[in-house]
C-alpha positions as CSV (number, residue, x, y, z in Angstrom):
1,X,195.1,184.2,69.4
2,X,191.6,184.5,68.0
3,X,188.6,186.6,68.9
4,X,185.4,185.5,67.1
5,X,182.9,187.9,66.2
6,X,180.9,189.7,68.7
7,X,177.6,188.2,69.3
8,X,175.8,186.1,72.4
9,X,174.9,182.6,69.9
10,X,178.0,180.1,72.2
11,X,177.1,177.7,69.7
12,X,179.1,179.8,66.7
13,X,181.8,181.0,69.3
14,X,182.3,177.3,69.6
15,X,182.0,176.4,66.0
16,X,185.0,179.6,65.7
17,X,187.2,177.7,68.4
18,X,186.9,174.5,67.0
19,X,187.6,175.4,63.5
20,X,191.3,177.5,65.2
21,X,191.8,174.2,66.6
22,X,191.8,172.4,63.6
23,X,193.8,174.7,61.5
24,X,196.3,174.8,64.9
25,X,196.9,171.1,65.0
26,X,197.5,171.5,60.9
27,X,199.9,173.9,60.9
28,X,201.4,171.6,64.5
29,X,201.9,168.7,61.5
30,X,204.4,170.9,60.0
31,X,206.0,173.0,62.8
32,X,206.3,171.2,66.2
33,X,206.6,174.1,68.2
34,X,203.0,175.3,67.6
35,X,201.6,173.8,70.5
36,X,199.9,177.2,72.6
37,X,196.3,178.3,71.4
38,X,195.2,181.5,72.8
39,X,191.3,182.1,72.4
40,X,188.2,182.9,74.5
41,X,187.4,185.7,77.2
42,X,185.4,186.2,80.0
43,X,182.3,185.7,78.2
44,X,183.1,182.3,76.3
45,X,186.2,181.1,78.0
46,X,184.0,177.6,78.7
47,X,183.4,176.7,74.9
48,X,187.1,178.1,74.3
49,X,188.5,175.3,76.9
50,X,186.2,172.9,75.4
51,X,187.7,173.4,72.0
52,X,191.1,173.0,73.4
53,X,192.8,176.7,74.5
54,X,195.5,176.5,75.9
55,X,195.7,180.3,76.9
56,X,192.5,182.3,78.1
57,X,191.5,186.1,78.8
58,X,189.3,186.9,81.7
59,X,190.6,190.3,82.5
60,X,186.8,191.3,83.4
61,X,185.8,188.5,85.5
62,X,188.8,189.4,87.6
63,X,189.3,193.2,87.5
64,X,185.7,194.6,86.2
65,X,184.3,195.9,83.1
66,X,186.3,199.2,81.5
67,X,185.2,202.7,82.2
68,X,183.4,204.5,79.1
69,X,185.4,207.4,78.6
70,X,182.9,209.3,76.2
């Protein structure tokens, strides 16, 4: 599972998915049950399934954003 840094540019969350897709299908080379990537949320979910997650988070799109308790 990766979460790349926070920021709004989808061009370097993309360029942060593709590069976990890369080292995934390495270390896939060596052990053949590496085959799940988990990466991308609500806000960049698209670029994560064009980089090639397998597994994505979109716990806001579906339940709302998180009270702020202080």
């Amino acid at each position: 599972m990766i979460i790349p840094p926070l920021t709004d540019n989808r061009k370097k969350h993309l360029s942060y998915f593709k590069t976990a897709k890369e080292i995934q299908v390495k270390i896939g080379k060596n052990i053949n049950t590496c085959t799940k990537l988990s990466m991308g949320m609500t806000s960049d979910y698209i670029e994560a399934i064009k980089a090639g997650a397998t597994h994505i988070r979109i716990g806001t799109a579906l339940f709302g954003g998180r009270k702020k308790w202080l």
